[in-house]
N, CA, C and O atoms as a Tinker XYZ file with bonds, in Angstrom:
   464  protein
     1  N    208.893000  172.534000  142.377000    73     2
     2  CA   208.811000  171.852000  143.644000    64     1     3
     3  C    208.870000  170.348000  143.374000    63     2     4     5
     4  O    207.927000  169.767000  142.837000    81     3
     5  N    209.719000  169.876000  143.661000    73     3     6
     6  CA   209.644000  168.379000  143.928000    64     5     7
     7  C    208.929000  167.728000  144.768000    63     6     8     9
     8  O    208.583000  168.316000  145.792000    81     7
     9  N    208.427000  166.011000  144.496000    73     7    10
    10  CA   207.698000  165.852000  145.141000    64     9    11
    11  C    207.869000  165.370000  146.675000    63    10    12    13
    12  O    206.975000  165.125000  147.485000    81    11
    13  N    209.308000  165.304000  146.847000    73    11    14
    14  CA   209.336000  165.068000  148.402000    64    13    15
    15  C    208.913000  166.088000  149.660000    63    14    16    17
    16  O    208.561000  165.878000  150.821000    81    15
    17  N    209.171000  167.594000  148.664000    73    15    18
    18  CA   209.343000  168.929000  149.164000    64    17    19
    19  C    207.088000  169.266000  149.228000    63    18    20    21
    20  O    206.359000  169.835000  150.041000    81    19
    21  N    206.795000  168.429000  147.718000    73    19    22
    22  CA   205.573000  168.861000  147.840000    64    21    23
    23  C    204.472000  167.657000  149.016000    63    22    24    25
    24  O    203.332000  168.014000  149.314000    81    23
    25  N    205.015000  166.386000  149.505000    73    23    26
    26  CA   204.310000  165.469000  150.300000    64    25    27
    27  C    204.756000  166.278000  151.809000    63    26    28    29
    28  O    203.811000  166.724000  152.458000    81    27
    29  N    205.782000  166.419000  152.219000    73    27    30
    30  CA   206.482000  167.561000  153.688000    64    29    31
    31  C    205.540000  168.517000  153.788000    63    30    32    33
    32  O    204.989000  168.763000  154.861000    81    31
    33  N    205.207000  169.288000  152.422000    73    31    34
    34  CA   204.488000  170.941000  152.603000    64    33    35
    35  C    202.976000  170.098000  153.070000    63    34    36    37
    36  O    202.471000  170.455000  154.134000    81    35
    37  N    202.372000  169.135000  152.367000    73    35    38
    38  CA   201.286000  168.501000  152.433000    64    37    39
    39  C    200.689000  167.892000  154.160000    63    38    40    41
    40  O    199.705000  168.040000  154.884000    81    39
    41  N    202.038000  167.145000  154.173000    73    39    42
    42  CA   201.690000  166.932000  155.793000    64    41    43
    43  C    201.796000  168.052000  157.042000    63    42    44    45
    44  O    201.197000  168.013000  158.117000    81    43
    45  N    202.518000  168.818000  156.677000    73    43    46
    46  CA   202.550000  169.715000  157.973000    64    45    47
    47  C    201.062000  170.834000  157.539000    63    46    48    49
    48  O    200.219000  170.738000  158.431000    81    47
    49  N    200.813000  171.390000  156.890000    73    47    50
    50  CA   199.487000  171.949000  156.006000    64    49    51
    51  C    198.631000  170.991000  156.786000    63    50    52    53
    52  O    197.861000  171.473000  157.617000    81    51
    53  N    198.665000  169.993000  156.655000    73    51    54
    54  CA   197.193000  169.100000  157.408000    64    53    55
    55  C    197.550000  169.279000  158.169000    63    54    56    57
    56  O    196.546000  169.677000  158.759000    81    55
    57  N    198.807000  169.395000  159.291000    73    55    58
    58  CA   198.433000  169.054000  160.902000    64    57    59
    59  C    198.131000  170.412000  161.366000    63    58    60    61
    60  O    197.705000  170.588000  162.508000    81    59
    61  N    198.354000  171.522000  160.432000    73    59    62
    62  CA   198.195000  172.830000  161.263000    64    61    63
    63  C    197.194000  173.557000  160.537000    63    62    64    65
    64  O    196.388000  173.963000  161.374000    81    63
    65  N    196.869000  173.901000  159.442000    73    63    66
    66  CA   195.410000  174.212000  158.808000    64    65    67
    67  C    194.520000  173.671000  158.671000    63    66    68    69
    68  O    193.574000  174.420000  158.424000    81    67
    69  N    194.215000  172.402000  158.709000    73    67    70
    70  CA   192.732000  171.495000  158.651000    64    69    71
    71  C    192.458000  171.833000  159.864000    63    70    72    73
    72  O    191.429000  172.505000  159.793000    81    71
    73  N    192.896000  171.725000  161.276000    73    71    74
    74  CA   192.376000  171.574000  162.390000    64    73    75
    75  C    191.340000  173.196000  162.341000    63    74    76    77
    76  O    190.149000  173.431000  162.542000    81    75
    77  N    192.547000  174.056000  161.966000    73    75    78
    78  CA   191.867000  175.399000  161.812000    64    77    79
    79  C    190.326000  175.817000  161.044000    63    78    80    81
    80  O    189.254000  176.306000  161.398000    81    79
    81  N    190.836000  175.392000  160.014000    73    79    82
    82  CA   189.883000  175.446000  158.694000    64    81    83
    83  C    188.523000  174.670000  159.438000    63    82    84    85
    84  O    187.451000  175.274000  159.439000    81    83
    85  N    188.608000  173.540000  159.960000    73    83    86
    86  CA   187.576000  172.801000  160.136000    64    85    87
    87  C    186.763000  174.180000  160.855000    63    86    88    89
    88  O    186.048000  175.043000  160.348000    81    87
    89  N    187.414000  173.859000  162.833000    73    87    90
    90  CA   187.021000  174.595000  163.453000    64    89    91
    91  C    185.929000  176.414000  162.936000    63    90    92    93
    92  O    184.878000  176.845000  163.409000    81    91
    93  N    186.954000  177.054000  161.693000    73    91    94
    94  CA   186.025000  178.002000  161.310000    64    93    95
    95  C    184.883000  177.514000  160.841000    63    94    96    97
    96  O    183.852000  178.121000  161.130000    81    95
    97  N    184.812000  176.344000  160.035000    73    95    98
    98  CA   184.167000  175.805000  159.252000    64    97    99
    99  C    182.581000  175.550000  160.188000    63    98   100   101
   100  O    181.487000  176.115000  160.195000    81    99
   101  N    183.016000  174.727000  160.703000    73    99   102
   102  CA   181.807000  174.766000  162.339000    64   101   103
   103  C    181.368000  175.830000  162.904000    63   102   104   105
   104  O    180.162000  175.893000  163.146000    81   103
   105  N    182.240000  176.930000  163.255000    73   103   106
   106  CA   181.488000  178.023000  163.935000    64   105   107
   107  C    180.681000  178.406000  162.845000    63   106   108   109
   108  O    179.510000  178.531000  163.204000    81   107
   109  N    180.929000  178.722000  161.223000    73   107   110
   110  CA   179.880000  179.521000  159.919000    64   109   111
   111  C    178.388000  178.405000  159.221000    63   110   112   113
   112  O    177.188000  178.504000  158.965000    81   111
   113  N    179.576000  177.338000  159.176000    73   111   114
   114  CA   178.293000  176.334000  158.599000    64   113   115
   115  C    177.173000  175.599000  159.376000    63   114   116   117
   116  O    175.993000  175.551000  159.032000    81   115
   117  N    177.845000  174.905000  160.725000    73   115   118
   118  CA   177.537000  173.977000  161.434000    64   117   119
   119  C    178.225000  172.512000  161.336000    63   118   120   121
   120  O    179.032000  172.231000  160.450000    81   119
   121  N    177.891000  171.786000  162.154000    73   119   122
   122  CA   178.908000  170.136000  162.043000    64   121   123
   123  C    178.025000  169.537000  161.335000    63   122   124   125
   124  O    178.486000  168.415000  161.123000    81   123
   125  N    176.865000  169.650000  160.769000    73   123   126
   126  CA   176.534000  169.165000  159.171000    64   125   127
   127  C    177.221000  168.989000  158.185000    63   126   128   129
   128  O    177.592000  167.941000  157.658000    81   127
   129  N    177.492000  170.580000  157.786000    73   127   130
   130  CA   178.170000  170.719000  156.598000    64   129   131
   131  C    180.072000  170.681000  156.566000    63   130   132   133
   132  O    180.812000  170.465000  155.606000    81   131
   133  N    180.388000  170.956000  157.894000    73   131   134
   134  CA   182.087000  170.972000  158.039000    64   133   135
   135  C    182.416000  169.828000  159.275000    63   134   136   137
   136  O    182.483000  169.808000  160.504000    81   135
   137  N    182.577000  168.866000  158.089000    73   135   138
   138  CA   183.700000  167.974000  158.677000    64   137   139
   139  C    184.781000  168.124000  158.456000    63   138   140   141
   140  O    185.344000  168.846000  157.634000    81   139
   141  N    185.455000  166.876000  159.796000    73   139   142
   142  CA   186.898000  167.536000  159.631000    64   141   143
   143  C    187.706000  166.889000  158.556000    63   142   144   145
   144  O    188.790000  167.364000  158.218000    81   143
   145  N    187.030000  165.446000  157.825000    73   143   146
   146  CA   187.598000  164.699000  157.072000    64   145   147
   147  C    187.997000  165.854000  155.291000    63   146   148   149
   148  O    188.999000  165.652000  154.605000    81   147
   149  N    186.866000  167.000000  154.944000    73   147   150
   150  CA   186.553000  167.449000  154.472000    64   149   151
   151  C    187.704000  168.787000  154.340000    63   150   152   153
   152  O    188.235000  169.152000  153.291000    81   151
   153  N    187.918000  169.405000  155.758000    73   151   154
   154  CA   188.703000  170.176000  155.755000    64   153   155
   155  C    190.322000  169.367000  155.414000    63   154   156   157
   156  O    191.156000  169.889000  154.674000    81   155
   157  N    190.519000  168.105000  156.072000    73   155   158
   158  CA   191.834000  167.448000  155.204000    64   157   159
   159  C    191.930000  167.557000  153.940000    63   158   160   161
   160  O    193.018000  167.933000  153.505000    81   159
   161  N    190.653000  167.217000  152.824000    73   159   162
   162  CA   190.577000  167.184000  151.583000    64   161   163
   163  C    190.970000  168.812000  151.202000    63   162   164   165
   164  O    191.964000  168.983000  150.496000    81   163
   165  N    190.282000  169.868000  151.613000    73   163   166
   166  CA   190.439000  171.095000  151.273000    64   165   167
   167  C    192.174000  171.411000  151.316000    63   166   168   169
   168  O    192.753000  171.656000  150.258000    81   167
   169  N    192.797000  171.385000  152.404000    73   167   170
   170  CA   193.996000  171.332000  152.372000    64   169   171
   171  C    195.107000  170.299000  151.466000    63   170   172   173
   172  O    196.247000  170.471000  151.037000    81   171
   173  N    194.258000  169.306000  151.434000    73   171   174
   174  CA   195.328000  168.478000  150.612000    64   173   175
   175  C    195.659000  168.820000  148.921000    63   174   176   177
   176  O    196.727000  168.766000  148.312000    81   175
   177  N    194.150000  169.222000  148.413000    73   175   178
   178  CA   193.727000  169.172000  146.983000    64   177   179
   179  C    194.023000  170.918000  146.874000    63   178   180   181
   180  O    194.063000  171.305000  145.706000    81   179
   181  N    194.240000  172.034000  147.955000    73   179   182
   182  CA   194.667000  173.566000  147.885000    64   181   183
   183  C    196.290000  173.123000  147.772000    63   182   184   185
   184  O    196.837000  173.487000  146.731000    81   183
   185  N    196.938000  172.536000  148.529000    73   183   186
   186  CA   198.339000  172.692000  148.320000    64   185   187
   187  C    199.027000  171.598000  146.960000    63   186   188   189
   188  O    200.186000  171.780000  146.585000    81   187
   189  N    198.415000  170.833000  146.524000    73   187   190
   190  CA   198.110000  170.357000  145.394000    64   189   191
   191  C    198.323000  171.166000  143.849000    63   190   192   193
   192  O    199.280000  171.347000  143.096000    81   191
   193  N    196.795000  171.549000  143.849000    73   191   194
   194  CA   196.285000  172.647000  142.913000    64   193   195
   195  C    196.978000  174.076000  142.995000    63   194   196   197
   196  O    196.909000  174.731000  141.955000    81   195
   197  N    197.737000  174.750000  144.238000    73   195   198
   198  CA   198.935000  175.744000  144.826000    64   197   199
   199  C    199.849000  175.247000  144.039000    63   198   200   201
   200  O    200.236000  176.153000  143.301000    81   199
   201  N    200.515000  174.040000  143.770000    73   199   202
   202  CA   201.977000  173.993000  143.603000    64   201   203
   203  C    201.708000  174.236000  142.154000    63   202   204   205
   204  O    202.362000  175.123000  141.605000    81   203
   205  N    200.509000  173.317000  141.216000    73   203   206
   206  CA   200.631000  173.404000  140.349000    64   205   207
   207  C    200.443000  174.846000  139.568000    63   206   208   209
   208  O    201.008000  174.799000  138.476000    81   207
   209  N    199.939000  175.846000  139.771000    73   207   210
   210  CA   199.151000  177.079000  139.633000    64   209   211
   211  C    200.352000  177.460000  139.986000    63   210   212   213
   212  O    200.840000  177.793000  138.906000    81   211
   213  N    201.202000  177.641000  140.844000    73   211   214
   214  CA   202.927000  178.265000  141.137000    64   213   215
   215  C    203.141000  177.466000  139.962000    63   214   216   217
   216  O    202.495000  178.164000  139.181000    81   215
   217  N    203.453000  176.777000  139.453000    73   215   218
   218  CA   204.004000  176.404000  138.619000    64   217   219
   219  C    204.241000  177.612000  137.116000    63   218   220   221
   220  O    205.314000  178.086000  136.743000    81   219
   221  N    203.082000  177.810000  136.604000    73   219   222
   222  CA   202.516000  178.520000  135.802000    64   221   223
   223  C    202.481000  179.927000  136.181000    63   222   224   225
   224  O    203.417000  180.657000  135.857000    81   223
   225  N    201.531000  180.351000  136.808000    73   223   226
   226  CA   201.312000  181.848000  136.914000    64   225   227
   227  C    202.233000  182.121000  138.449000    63   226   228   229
   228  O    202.155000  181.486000  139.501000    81   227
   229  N    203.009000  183.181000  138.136000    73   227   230
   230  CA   203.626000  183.691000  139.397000    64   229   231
   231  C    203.239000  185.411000  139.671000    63   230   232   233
   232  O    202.827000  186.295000  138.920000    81   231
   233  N    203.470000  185.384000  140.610000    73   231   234
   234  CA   203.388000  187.166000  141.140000    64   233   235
   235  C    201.982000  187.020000  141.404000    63   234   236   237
   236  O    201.446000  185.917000  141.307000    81   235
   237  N    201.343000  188.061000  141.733000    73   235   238
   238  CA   200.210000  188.815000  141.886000    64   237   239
   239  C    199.079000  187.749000  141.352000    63   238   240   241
   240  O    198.382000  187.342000  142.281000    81   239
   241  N    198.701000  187.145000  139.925000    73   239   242
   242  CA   198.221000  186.610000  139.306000    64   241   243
   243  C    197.575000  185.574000  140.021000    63   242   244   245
   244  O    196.418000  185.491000  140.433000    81   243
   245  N    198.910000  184.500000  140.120000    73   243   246
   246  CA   199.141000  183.298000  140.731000    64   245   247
   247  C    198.295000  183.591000  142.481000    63   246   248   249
   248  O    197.226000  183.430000  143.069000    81   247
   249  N    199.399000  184.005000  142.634000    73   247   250
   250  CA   198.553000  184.198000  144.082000    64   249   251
   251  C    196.815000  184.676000  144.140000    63   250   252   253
   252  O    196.122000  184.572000  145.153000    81   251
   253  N    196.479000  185.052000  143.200000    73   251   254
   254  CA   195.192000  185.555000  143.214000    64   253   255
   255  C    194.131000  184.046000  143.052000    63   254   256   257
   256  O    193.210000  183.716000  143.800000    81   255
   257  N    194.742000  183.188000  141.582000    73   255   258
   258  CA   193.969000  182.117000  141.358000    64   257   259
   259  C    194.071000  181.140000  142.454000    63   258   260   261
   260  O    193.134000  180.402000  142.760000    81   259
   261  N    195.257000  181.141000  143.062000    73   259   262
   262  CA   195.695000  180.118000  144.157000    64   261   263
   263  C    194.264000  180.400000  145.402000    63   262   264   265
   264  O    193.682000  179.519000  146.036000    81   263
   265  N    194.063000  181.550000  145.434000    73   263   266
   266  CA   192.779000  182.070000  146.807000    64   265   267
   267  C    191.644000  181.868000  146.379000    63   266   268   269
   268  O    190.647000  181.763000  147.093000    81   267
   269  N    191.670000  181.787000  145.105000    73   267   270
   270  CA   189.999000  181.540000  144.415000    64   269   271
   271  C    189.602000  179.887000  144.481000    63   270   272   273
   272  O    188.527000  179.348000  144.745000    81   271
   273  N    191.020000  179.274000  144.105000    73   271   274
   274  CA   191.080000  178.229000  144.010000    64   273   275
   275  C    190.658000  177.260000  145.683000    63   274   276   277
   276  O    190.069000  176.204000  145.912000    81   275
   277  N    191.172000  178.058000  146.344000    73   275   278
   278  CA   191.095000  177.623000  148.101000    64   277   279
   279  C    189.128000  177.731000  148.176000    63   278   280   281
   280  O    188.177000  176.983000  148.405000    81   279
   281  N    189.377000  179.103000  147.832000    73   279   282
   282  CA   187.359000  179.532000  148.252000    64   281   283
   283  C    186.781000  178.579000  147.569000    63   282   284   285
   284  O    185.865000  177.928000  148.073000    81   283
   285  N    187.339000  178.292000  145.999000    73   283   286
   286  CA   186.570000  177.314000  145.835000    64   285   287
   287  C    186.150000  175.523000  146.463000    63   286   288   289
   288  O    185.136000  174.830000  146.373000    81   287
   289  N    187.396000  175.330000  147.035000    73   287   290
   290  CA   187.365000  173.885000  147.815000    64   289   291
   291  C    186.836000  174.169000  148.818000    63   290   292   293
   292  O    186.199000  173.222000  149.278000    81   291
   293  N    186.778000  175.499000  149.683000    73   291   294
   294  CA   185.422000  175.387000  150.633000    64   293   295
   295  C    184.513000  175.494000  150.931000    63   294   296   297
   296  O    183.970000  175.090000  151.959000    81   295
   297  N    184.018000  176.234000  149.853000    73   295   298
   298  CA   182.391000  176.209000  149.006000    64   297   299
   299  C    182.296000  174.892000  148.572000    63   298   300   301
   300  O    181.390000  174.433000  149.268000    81   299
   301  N    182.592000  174.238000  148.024000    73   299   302
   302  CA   182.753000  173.059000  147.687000    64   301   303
   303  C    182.264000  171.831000  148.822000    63   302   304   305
   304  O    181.228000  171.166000  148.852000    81   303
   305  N    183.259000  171.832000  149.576000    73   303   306
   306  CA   183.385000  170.621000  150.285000    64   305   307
   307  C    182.190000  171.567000  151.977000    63   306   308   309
   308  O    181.544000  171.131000  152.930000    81   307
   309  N    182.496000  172.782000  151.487000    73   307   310
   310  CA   181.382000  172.797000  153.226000    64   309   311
   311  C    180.033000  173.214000  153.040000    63   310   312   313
   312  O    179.200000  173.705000  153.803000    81   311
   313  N    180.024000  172.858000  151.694000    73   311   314
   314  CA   178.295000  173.246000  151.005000    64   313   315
   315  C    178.004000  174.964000  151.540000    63   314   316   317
   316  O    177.278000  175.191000  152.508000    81   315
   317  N    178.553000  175.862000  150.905000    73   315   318
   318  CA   178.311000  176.613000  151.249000    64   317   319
   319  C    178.636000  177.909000  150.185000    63   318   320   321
   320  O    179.355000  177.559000  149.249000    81   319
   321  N    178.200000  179.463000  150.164000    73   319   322
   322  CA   178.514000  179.812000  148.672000    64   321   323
   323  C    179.640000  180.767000  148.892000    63   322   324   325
   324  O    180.174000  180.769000  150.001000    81   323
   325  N    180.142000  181.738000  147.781000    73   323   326
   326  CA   181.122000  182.054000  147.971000    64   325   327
   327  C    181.692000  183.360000  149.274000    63   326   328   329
   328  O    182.767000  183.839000  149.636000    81   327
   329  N    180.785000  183.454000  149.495000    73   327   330
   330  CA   180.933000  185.115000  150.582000    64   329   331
   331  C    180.934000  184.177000  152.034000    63   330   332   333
   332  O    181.675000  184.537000  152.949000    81   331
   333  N    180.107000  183.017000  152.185000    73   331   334
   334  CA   180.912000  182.371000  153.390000    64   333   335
   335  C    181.835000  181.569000  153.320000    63   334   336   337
   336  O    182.278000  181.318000  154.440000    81   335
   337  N    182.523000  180.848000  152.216000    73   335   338
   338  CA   183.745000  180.517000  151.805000    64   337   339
   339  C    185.062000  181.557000  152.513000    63   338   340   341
   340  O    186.124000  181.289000  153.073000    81   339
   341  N    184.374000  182.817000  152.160000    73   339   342
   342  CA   185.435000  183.821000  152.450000    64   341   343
   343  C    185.406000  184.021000  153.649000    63   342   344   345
   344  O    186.437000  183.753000  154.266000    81   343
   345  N    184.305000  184.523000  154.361000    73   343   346
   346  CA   184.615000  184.423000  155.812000    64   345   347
   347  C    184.992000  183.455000  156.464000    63   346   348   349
   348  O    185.666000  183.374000  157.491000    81   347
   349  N    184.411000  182.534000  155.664000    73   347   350
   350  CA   185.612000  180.975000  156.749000    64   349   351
   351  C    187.221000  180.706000  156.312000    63   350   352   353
   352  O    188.046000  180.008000  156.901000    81   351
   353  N    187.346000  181.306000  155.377000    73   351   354
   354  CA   189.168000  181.638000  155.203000    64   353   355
   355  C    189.567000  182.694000  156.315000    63   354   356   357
   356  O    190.605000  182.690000  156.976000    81   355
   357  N    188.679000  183.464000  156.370000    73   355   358
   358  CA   189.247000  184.866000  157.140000    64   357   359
   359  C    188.663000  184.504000  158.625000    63   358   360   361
   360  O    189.418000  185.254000  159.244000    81   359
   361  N    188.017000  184.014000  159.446000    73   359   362
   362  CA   187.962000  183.535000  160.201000    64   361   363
   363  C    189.092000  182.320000  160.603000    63   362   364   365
   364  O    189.655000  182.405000  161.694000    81   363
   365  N    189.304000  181.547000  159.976000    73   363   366
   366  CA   190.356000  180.695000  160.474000    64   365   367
   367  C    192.051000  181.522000  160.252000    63   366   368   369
   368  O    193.094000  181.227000  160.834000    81   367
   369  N    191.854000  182.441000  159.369000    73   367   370
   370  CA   193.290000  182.957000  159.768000    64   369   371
   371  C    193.105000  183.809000  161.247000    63   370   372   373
   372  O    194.046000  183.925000  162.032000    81   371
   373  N    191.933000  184.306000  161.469000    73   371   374
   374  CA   192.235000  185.049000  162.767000    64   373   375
   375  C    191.936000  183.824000  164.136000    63   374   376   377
   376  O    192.275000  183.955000  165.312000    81   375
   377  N    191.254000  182.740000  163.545000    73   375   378
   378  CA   191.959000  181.733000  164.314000    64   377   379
   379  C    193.074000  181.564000  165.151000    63   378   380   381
   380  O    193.271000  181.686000  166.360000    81   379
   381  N    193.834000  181.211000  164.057000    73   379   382
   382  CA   195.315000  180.955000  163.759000    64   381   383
   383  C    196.150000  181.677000  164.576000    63   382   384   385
   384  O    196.910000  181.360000  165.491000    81   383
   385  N    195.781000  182.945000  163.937000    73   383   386
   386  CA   196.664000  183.986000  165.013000    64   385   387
   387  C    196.626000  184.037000  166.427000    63   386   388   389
   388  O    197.594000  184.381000  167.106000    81   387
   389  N    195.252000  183.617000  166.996000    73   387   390
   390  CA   194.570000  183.748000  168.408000    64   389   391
   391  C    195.451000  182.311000  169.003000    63   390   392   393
   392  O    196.074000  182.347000  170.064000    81   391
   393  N    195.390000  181.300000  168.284000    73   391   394
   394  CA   196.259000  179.905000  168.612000    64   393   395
   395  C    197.615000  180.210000  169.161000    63   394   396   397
   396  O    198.150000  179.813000  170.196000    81   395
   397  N    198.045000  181.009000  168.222000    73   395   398
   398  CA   199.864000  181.084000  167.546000    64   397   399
   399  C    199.963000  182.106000  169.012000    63   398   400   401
   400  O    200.872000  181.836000  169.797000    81   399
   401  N    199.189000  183.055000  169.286000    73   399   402
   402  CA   199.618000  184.370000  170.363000    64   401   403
   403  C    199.392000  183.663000  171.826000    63   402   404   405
   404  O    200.094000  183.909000  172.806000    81   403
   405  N    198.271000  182.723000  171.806000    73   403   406
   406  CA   198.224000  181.552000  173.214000    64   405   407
   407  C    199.723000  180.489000  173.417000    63   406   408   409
   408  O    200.328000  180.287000  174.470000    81   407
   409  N    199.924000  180.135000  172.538000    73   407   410
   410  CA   201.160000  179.256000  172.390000    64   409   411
   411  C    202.288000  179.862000  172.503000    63   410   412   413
   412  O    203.339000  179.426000  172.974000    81   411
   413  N    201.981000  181.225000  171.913000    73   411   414
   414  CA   203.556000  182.011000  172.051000    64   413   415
   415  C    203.551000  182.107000  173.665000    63   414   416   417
   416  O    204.363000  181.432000  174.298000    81   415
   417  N    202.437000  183.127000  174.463000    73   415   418
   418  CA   202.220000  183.030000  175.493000    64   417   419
   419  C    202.356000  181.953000  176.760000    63   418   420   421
   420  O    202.593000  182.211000  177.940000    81   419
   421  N    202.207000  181.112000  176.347000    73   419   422
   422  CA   202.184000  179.393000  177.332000    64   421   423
   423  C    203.823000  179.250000  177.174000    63   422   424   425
   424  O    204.532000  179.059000  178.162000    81   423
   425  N    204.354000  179.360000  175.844000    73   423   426
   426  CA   205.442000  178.430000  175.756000    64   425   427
   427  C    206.965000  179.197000  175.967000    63   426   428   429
   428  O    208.098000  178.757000  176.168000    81   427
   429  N    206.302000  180.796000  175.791000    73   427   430
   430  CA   207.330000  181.360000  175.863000    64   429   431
   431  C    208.177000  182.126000  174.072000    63   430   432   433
   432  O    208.775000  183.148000  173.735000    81   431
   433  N    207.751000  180.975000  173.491000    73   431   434
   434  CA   208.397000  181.566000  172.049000    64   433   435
   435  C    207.866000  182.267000  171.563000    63   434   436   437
   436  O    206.744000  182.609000  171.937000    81   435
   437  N    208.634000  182.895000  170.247000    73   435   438
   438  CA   208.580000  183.922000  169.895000    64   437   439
   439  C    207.647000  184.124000  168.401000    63   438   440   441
   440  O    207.864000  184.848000  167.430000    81   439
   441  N    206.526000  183.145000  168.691000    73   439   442
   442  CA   205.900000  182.486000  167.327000    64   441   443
   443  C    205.054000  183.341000  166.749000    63   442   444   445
   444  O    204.572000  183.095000  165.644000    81   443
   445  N    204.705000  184.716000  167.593000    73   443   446
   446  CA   204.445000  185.706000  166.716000    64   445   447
   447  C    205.199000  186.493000  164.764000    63   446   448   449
   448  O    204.689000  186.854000  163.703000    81   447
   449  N    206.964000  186.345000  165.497000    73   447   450
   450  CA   207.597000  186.455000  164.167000    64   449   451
   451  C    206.754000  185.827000  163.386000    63   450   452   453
   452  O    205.968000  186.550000  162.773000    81   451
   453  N    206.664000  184.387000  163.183000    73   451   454
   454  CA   206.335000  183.735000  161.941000    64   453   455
   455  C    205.486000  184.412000  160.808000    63   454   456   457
   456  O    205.561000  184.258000  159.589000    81   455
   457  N    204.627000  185.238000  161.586000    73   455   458
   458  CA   203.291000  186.127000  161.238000    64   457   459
   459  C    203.602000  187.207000  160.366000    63   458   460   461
   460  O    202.803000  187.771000  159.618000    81   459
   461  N    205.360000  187.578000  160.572000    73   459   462
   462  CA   205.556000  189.176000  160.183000    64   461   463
   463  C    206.136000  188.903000  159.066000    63   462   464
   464  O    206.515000  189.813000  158.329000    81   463
């Protein structure tokens, strides 16, 4: 990945997963521990630490350290340990989806595909 390809993946990642990430982050921890400045960092330093880890390990592997690597930046940054790390990954993807099926809904498109 080059780095023009890896600053593009970086900015669109913040405008559409931090908002998410935070939001789970608040409903599990509270607005103590999950800010939103925090959830930017999580996303910036996951797609980061992602490219490089693709770099190296691919298939199954890769993808495995790449998720450990995520749980770990939100244990990390939302003071919190690893089993609510995980539910706040899995909470903001069903987020996500609840967003993506309102928007498909409002706007008309078909932004469910993206999902499949």
């Amino acid at each position: 990945m080059d780095l023009t390809a890896l600053v593009i993946q970086i900015i669109v990642e913040v405008i559409i997963v931090a908002p998410v990430l935070w939001i789970a982050g608040r409903l599990l921890v509270g607005k103590e521990k999950a800010k939103f400045t925090d959830a930017i960092w999580i996303v910036i330093l996951g797609v980061i630490l992602g490219a490089v880890i693709g770099t190296f390990l691919h298939g199954l592997i890769g993808t495995l350290v790449s998720f450990i690597v995520w749980l770990a930046l939100i244990k990390h940054f939302f003071d919190c340990g690893w089993l609510k790390a995980f539910l706040i990954a899995v909470l903001a993807v069903i987020i996500f989806i609840i967003i993506a099926v309102i928007i498909s809904v409002i706007l008309g498109v078909a932004l469910i595909s993206l999902l499949l």
